[in-house]
C-alpha positions in Angstrom: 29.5 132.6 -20.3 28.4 131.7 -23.8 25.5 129.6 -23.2 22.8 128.1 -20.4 22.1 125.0 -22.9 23.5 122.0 -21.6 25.2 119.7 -23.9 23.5 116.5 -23.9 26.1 113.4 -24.0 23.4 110.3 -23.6 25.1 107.3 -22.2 23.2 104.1 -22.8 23.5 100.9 -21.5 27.1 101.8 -20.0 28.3 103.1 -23.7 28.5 106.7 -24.8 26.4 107.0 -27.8 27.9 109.4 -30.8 26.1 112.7 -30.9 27.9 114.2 -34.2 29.9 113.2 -37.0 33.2 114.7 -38.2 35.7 114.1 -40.4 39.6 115.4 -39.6 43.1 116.0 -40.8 46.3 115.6 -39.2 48.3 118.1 -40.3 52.4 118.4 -39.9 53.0 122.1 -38.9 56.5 122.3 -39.8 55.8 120.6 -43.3 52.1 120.9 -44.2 51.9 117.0 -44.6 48.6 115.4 -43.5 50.0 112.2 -41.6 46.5 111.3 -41.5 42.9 111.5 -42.1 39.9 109.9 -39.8 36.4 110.2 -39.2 34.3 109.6 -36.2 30.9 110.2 -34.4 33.1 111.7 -31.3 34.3 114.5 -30.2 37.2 115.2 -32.4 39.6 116.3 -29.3 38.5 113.0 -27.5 39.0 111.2 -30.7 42.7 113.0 -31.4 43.1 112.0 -27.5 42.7 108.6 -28.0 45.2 108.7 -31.0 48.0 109.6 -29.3 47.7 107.8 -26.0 45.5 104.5 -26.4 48.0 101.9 -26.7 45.2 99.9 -28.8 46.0 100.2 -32.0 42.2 100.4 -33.2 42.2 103.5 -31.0 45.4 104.5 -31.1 45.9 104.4 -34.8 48.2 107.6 -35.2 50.3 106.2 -32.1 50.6 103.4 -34.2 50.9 104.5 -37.8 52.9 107.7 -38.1 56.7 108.0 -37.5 57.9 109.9 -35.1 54.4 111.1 -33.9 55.6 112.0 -30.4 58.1 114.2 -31.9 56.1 116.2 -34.3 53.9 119.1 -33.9 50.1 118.5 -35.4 47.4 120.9 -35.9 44.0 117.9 -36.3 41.9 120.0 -38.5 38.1 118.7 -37.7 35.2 119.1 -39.7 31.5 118.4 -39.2 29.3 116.0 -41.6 26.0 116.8 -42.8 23.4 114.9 -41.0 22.6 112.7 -44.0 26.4 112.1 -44.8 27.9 108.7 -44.9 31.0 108.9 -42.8 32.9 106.4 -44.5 32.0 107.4 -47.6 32.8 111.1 -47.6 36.2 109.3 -45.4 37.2 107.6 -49.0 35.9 110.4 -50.8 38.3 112.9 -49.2 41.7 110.7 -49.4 40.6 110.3 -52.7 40.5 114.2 -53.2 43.4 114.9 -51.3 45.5 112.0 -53.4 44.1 114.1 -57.1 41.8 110.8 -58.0 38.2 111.6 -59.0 35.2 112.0 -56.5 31.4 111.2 -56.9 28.8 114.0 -57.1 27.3 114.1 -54.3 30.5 114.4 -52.0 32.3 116.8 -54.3 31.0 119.8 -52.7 32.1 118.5 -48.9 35.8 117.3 -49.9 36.3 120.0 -51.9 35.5 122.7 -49.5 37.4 120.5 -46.7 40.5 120.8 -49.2 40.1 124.1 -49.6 40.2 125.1 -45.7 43.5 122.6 -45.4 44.9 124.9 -48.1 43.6 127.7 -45.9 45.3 126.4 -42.8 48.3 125.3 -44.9 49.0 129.4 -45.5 48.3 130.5 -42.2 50.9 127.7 -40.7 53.6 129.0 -43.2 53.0 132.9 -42.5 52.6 131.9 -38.6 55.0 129.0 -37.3 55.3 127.1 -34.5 57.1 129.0 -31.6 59.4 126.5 -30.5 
């Protein structure tokens, strides 16, 4: 038993409120390719849930964006925010990093450190894969 703490998940008026924010990579891990990049206030497993089996497309966006998604292995790579971090911002900052186009100041240190532990993963994929 790791801890007596109780994680607090405050639902308000009917609607869970978001209690974090993260932002995470869908990794290919036969090929390494990201097939996508999100951010959310969620958990990141609900939120990868919600990808792959919400027929709503707002929801369900991997479902509905990346070829072949049910017949591909993922690793979803999830990183948390700073408090003070826009979401969207360091969103746009990182597909900008990850596509080699320039990045503001004050999100270089976050993208680049995210891109560094895709890298990471990226190696340990390669010298580890998938049993099949």
């Amino acid at each position: 038993m790791s801890s007596v703490i109780p994680r607090v998940v405050p639902v308000r008026g009917g609607d869970v409120q978001p209690t974090g924010s993260w932002l995470y990579v869908w990794m290919d891990v036969d090929t390494g390719e990201i097939a996508y990049v999100g951010g959310t206030g969620y958990d990141p497993e609900l939120r990868a849930y919600l990808h792959v089996r919400s027929e709503d497309r707002r929801l369900g966006r991997v479902r509905a964006t990346v070829p072949r998604y049910d017949e591909r292995d993922f690793d979803v790579l999830a990183f948390e925010l700073p408090d003070a971090a826009d979401r969207p911002a360091a969103k746009q900052a990182l597909v900008a990093h990850l596509a080699g186009d320039a990045v503001a100041d004050e999100l270089r240190e976050v993208t680049e450190s995210i891109a560094r532990a895709i890298d990471a993963h990226r190696g340990l994929v390669r010298r580890h894969p998938a049993s099949s």
